[in-house]
N, CA, C and O of each residue as an XYZ file, in Angstrom:
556
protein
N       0.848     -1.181      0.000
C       0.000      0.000      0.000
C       0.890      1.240      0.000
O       1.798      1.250      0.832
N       0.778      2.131     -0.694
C       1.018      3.791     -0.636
C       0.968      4.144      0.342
O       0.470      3.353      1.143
N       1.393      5.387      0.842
C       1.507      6.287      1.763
C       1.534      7.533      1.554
O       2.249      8.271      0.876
N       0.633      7.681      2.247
C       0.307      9.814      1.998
C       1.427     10.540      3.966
O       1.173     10.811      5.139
N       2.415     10.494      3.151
C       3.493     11.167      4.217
C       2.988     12.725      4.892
O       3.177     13.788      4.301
N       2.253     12.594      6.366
C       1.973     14.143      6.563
C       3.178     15.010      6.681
O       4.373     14.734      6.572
N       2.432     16.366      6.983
C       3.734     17.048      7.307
C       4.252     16.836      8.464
O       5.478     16.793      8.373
N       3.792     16.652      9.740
C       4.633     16.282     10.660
C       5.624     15.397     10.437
O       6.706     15.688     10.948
N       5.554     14.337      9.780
C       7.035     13.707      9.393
C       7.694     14.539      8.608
O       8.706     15.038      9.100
N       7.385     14.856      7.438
C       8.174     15.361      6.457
C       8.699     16.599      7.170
O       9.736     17.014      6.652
N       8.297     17.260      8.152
C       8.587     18.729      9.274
C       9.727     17.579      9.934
O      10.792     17.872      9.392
N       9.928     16.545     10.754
C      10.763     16.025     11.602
C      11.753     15.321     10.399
O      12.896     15.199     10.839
N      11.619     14.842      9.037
C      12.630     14.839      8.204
C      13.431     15.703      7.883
O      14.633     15.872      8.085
N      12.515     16.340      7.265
C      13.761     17.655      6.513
C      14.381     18.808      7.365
O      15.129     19.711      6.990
N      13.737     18.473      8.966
C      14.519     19.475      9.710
C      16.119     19.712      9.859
O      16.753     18.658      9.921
N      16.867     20.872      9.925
C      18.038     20.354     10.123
C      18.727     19.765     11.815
O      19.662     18.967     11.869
N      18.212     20.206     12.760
C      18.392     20.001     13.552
C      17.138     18.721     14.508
O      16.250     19.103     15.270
N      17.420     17.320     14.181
C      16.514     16.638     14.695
C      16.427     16.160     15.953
O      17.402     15.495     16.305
N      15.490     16.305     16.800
C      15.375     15.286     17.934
C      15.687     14.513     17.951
O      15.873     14.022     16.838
N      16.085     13.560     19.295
C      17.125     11.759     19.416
C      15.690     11.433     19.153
O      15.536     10.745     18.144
N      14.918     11.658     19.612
C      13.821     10.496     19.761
C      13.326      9.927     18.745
O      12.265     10.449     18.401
N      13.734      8.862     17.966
C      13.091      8.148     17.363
C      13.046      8.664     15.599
O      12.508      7.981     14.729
N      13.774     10.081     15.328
C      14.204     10.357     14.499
C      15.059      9.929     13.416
O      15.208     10.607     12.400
N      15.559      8.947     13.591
C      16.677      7.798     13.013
C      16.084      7.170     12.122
O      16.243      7.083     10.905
N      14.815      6.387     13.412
C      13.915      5.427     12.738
C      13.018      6.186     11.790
O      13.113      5.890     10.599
N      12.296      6.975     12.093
C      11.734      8.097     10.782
C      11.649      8.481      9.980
O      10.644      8.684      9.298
N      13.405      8.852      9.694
C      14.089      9.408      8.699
C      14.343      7.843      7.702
O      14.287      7.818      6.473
N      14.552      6.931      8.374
C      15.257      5.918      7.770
C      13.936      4.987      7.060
O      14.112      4.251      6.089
N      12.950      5.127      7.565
C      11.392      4.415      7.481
C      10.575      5.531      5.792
O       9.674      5.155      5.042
N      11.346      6.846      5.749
C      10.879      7.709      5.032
C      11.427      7.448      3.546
O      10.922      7.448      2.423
N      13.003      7.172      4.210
C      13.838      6.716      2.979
C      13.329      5.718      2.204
O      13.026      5.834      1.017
N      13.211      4.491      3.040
C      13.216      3.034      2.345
C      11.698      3.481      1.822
O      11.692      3.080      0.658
N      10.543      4.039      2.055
C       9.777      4.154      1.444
C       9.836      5.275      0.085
O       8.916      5.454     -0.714
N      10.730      5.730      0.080
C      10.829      6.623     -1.192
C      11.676      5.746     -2.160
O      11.372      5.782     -3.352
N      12.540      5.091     -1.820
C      13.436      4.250     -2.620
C      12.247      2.723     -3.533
O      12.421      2.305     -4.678
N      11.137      2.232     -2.524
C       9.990      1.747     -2.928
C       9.352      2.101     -3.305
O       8.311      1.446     -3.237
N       9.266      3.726     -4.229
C       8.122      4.356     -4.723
C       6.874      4.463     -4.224
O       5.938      4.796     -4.950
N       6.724      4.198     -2.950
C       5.723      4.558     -2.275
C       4.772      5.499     -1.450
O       3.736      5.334     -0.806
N       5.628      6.610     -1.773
C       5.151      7.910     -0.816
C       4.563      8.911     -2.285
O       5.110      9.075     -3.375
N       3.353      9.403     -1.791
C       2.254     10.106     -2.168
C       2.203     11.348     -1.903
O       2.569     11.548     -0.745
N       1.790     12.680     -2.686
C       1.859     13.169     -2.036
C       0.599     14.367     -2.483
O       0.163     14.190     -3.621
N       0.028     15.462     -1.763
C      -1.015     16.375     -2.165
C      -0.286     17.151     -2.297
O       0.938     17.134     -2.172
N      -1.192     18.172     -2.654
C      -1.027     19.806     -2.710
C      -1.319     20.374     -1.377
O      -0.279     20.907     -0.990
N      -2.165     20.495     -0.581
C      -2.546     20.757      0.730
C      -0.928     20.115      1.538
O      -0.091     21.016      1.614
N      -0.682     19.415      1.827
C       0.911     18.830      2.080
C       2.237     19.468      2.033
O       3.100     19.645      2.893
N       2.165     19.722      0.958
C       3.034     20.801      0.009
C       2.714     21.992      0.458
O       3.768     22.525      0.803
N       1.780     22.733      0.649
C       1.801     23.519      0.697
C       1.823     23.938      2.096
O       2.234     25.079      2.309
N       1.356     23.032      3.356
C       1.829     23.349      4.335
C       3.316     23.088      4.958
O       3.709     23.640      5.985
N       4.086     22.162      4.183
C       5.180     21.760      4.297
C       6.268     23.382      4.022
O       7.122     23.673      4.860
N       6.091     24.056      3.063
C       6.704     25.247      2.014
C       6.221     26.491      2.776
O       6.783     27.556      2.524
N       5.002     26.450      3.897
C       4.337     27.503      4.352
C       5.407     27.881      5.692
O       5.826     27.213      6.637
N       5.599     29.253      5.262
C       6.723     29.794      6.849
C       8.045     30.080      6.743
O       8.782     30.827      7.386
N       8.266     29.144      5.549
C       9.810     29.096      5.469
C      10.494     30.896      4.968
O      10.308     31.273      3.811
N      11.043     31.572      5.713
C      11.097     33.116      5.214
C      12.591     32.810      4.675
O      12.959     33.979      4.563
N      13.529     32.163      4.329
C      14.875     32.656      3.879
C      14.479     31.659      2.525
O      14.067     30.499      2.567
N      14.710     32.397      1.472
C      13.983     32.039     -0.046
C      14.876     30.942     -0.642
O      14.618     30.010     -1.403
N      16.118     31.391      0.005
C      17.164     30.078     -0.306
C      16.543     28.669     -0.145
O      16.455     27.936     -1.130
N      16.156     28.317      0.945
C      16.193     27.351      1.856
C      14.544     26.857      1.264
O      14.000     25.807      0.921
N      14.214     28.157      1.378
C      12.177     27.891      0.608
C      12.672     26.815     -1.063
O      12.129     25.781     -1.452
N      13.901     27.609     -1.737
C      13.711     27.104     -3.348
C      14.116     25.484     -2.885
O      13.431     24.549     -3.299
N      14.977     25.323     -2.231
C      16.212     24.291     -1.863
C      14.918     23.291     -1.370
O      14.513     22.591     -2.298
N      14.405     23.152     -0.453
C      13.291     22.512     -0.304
C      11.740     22.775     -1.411
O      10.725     22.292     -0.909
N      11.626     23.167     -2.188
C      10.618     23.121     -3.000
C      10.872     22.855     -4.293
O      10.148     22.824     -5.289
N      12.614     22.572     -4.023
C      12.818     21.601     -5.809
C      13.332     20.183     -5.197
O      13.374     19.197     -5.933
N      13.630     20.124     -4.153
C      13.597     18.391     -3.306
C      11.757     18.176     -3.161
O      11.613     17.003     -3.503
N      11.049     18.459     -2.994
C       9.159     17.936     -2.914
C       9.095     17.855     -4.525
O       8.422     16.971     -5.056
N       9.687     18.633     -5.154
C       9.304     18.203     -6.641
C       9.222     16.919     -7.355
O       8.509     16.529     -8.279
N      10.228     16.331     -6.607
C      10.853     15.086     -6.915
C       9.321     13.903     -6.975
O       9.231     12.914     -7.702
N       8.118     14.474     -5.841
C       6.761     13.695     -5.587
C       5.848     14.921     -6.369
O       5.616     16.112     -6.161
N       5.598     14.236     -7.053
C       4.225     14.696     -8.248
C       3.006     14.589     -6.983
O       2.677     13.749     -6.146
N       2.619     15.794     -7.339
C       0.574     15.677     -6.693
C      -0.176     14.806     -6.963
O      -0.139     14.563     -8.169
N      -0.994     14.080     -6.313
C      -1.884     13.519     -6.652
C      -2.981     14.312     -7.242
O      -2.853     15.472     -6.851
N      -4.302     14.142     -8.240
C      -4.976     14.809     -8.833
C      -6.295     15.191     -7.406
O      -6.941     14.227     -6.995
N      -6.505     16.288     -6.923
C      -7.693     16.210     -5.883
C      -8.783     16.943     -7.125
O      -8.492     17.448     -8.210
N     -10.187     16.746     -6.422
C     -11.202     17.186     -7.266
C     -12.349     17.568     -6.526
O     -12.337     17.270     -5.332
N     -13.367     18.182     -6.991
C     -14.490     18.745     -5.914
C     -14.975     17.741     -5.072
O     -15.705     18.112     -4.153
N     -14.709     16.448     -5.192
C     -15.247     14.918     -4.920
C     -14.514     14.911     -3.224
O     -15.041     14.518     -2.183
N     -13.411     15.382     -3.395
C     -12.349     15.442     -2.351
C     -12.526     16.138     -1.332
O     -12.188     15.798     -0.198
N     -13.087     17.208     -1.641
C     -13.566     18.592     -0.719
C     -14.623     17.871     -0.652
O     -14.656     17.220      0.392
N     -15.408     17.730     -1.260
C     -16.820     17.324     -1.006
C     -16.845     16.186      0.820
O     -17.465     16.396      1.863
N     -16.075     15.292      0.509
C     -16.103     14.063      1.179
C     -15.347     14.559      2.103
O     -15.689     14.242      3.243
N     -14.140     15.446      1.981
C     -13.755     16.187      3.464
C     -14.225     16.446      4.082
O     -14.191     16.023      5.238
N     -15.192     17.610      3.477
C     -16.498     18.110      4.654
C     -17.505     16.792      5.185
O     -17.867     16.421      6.302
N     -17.640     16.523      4.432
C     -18.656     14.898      5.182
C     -17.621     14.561      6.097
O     -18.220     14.588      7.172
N     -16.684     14.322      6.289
C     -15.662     13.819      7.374
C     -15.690     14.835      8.353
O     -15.571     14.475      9.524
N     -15.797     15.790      8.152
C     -15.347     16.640      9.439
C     -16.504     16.673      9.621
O     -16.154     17.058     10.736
N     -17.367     16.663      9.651
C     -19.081     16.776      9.793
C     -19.036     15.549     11.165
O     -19.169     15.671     12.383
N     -18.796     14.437     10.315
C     -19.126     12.678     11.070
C     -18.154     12.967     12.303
O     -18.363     12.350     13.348
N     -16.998     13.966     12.219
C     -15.741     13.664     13.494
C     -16.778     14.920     14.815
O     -17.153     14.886     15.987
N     -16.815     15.571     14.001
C     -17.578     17.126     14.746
C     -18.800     16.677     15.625
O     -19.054     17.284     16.665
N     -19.522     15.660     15.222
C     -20.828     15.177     15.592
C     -20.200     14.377     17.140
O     -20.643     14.281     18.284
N     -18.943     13.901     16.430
C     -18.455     12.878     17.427
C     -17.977     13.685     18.870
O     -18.298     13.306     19.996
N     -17.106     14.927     18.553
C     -16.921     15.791     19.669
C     -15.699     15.798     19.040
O     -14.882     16.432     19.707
N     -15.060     15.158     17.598
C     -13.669     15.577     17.315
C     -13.397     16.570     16.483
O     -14.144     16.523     15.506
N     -12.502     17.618     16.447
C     -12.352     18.996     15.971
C     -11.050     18.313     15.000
O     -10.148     17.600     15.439
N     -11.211     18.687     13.771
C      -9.776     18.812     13.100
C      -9.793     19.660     12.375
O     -10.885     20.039     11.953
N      -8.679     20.245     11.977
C      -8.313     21.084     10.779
C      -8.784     20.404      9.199
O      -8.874     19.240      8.809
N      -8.985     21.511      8.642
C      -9.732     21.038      7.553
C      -8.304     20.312      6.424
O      -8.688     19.378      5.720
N      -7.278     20.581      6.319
C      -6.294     19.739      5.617
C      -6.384     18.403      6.030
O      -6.336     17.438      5.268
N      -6.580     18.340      7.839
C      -6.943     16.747      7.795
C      -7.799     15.872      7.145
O      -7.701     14.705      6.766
N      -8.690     16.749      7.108
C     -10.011     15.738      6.337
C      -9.709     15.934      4.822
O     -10.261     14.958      4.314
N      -9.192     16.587      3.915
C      -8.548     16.901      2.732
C      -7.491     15.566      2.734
O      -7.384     15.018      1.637
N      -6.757     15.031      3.772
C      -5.652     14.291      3.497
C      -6.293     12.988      3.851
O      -5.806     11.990      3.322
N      -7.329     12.833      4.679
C      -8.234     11.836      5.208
C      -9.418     11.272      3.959
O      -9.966     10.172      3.884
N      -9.564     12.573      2.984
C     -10.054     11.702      2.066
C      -9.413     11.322      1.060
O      -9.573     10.135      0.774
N      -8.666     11.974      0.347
C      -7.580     11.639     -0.593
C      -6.527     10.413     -0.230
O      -5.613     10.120     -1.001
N      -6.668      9.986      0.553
C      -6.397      8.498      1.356
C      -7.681      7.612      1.288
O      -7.675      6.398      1.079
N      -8.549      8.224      1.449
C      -9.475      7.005      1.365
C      -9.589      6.937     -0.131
O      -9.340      5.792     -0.508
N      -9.957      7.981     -1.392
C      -9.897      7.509     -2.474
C      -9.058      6.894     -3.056
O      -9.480      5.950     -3.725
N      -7.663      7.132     -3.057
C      -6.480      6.572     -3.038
C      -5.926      5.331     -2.990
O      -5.212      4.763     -3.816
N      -6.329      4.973     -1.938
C      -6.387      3.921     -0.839
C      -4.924      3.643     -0.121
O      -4.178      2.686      0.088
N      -4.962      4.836      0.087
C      -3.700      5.030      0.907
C      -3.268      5.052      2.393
O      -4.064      5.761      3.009
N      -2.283      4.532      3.227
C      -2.711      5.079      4.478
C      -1.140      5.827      4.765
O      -0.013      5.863      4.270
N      -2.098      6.507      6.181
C      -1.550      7.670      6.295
C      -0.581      7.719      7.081
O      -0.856      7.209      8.167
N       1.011      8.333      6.958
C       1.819      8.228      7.837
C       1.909      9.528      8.447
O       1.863     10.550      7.761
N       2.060      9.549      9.957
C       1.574     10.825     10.794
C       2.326     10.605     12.303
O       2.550      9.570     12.930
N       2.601     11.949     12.594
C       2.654     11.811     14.108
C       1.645     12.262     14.786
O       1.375     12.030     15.964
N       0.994     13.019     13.912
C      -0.470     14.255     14.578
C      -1.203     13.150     15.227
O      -1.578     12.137     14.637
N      -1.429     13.473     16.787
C      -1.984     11.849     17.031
C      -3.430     12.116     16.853
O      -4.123     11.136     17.125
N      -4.191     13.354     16.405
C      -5.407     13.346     15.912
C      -5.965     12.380     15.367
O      -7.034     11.954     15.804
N      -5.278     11.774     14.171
C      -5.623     11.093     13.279
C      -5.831     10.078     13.703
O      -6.275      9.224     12.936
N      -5.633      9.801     14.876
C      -6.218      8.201     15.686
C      -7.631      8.542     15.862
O      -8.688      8.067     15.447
N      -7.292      9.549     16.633
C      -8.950      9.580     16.763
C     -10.125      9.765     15.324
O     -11.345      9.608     15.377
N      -9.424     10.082     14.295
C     -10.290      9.989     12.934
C     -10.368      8.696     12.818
O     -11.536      8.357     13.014
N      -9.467      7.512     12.521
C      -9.473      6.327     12.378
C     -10.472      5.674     13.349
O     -10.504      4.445     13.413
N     -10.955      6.119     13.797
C     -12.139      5.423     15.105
C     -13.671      5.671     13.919
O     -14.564      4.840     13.750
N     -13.579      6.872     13.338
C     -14.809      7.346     12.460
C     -14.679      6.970     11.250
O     -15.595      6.447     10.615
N     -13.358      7.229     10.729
C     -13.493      7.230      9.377
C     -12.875      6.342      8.848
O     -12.048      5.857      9.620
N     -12.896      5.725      7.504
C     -12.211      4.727      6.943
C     -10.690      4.734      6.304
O     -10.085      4.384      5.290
N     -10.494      5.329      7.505
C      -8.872      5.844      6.982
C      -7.830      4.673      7.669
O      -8.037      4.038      8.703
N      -6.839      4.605      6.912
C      -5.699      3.409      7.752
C      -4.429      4.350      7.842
O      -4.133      5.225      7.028
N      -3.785      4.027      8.907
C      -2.948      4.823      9.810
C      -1.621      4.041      9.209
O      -1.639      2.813      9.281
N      -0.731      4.541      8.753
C       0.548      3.636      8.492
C       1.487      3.135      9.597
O       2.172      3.898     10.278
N       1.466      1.298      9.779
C       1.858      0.846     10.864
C       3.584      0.689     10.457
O       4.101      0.634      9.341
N       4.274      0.640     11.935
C       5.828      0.285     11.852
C       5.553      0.121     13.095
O       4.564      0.305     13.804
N       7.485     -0.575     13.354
C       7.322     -1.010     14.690
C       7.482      0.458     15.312
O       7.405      0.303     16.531
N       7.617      1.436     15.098
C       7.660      2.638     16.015
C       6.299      2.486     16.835
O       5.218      1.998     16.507
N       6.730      3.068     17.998
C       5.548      3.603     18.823
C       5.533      5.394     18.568
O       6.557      5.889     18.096
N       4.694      6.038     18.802
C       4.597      7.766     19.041
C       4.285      8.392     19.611
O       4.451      9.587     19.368
């Protein structure tokens, strides 16, 4: 199966300065899945990944390394079914940002699951038909 890489990993990858914790395994779990052609990626992703960065150097330098992962195609179908997701989590008492449910459905059409530290997304996986990408990491 594919993998739709959030930004919290791809934020604890491409950082330059990484945390011990479990960063090794991360970085190294990110690799072997790019070397397997398996990592996916949106526009919503991208664009929060590229969002903040103020020294333009470092913005180009990282936005011709994401180039390397082509977008997946999203469509009104996507938004559409986002909002139905955040609707079904909201009812539940769960609040997410709307990129989640953007990355929560484009995984479910996809059929992708999702690699994340945001531990939100557990609690989506209780509602929605989303699969969480397993390793032996814990988080």
């Amino acid at each position: 199966m594919n993998v739709l890489i959030d930004t919290s990993i791809w934020s604890l990858v491409l950082r330059k300065s990484k945390p011990k914790n479990q960063s090794d395994e991360i970085q190294k779990l990110v690799a072997d899945l790019i070397q397997e052609y398996r990592v996916s990626m949106i526009g919503p992703i991208r664009q929060e990944i590229l969002s903040g960065i103020a020294n333009q150097q470092q913005f180009i330098k990282l936005r011709n390394i994401l180039r390397s992962f082509e977008d997946l195609p999203l469509s009104y179908l996507d938004y559409e079914r986002a909002a139905e997701m955040f609707t079904i989590c909201r009812k539940r008492g769960i609040q997410g940002s709307h990129t989640d449910f953007v990355i929560c459905a484009s995984a479910e059409r996809y059929k992708l699951s999702i690699f994340t530290l945001d531990g939100d997304f557990q609690h989506y996986a209780k509602l929605l038909p989303v699969h969480l990408f397993q390793s032996s990491l814990t988080f």
